[in-house]
C-alpha positions as CSV (number, residue, x, y, z in Angstrom):
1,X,144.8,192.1,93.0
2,X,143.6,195.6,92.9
3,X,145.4,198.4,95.1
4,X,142.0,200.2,95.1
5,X,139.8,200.4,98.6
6,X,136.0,199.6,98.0
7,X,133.9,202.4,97.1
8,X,132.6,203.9,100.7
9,X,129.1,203.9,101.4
10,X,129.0,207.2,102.3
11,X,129.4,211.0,100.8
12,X,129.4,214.0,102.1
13,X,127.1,216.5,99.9
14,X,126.3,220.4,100.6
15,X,122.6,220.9,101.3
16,X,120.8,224.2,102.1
17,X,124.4,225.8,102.6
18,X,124.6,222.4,105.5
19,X,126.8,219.4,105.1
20,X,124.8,216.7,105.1
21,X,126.5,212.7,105.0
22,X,124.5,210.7,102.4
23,X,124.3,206.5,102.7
24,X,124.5,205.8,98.9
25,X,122.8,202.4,99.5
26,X,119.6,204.3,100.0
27,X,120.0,207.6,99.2
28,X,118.6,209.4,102.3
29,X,121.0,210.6,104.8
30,X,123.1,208.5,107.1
31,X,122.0,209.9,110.4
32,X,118.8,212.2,111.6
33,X,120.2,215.8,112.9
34,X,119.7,217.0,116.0
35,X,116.8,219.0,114.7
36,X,114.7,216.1,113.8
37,X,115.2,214.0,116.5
38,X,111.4,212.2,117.7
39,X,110.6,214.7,120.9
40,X,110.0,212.8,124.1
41,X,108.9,213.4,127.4
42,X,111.8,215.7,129.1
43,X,109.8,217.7,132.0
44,X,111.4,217.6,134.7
45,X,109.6,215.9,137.9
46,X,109.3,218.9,140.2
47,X,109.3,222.5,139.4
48,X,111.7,224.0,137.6
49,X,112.9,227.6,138.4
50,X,112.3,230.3,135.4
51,X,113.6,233.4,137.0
52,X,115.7,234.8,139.9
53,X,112.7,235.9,142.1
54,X,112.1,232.3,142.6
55,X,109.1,231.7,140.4
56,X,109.5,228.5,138.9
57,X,107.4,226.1,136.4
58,X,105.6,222.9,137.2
59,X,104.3,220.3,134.6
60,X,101.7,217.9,136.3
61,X,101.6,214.1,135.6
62,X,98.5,212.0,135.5
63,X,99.9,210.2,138.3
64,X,98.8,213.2,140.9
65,X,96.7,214.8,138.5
66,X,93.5,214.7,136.9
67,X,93.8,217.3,134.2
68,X,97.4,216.8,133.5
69,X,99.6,218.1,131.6
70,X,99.0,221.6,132.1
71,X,102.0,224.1,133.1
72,X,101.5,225.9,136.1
73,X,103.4,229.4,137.4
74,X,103.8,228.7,141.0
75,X,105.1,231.5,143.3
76,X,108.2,231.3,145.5
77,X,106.9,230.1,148.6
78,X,105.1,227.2,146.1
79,X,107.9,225.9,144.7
80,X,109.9,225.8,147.7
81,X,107.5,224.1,149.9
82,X,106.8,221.4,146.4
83,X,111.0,221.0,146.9
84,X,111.1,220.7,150.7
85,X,108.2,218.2,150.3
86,X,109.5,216.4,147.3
87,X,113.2,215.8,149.7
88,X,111.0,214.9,152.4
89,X,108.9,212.1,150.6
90,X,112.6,210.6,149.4
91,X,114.2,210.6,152.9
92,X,111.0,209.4,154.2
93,X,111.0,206.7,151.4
94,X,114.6,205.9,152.7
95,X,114.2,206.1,155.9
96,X,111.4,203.5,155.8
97,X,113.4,201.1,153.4
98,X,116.3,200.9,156.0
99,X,113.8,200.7,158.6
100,X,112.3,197.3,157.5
101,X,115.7,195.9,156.9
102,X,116.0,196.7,160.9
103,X,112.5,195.5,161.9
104,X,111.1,193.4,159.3
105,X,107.1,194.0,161.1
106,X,107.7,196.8,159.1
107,X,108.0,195.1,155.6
108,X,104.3,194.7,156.3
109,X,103.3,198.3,156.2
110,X,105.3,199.1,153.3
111,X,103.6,196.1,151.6
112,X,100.4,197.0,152.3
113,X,101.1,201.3,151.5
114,X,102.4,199.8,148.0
115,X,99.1,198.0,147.4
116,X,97.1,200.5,148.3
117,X,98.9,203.1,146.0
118,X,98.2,200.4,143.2
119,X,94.8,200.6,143.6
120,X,93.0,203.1,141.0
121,X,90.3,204.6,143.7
122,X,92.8,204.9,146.3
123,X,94.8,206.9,143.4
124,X,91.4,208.8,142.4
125,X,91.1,209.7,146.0
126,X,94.1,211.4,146.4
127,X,94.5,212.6,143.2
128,X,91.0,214.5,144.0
129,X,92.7,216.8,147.0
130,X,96.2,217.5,144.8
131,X,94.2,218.4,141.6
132,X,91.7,220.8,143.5
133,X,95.1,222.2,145.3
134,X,96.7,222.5,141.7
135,X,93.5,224.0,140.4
136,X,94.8,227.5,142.5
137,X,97.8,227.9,140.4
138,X,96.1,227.3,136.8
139,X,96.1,230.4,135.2
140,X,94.8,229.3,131.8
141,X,91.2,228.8,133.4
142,X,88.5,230.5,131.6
C-alpha cells in the first residue's frame, strides 16, 4: 500500500502574467475564461435607458420587425410610451387569461387571437405598420 494520493489531473501554470488551470489529460485548459465565453443573444426585450435625460436604446426582433436587428436611439417620450405599452400588453395578457378561467366563451377568442398571430401574413401585416413606425427612429439610413 502506497501512502501517496494519485497524481491530480490538474496544474496550475502562469500564462501571459495570468494563472491559468491546465487538465493534463489533454493539455488545454480545464475551463474557458470569462473572456471566451460563446456570445449569445443578451438584448434586452424593450428599451434600455443609456443616459439620465431619458434616452434609452431599442434592439428590434424579427418578430415585429422587418429589418431587424438594428439599434435605434429613441427619445424620452419614445421609450416611455414603448414601456407603458409593453406593461399594458402584459396586464392585458393577464387580464384576459383570468378572464377565460371566469367565462370560458372567452377561451374562444384567445384561441382564435393565438392562431391568427401564428399565421405569417397576419405577422407580415402587422409587422408592415411597426417597421414603417420604427423606420422614424433609424438613424443609420443613408
Amino acid at each position: 500500500m502506497t501512502s501517496q494520493p494519485p497524481p491530480s489531473r490538474y496544474r496550475v501554470v502562469e500564462q501571459g502574467r495570468r494563472l491559468v488551470v491546465i487538465d493534463t489529460h489533454t493539455g488545454r485548459p480545464a475551463a474557458q475564461t470569462r473572456d471566451a465565453a460563446p456570445a449569445t443573444d443578451t438584448a434586452p426585450l424593450g428599451p434600455e435607458r443609456i443616459a439620465f435625460d431619458g434616452r434609452a436604446v431599442l434592439v428590434t426582433r424579427a418578430f415585429y420587425d422587418d429589418k431587424a436587428p438594428r439599434r435605434l436611439i429613441l427619445d424620452e417620450g419614445t421609450a416611455r410610451w414603448l414601456e407603458t405599452a409593453r406593461s399594458l400588453g402584459v396586464g392585458a395578457a393577464v387580464l384576459a387569461i383570468v378572464a377565460a378561467v371566469f367565462l370560458p366563451a372567452l377561451l374562444a377568442v384567445l384561441v382564435f387571437t393565438a392562431i391568427a398571430l401564428a399565421n405569417p401574413k397576419t405577422r407580415a401585416a402587422v409587422r408592415k405598420p411597426v417597421t414603417a413606425w420604427l423606420d422614424r427612429y433609424d438613424t443609420d439610413q443613408t
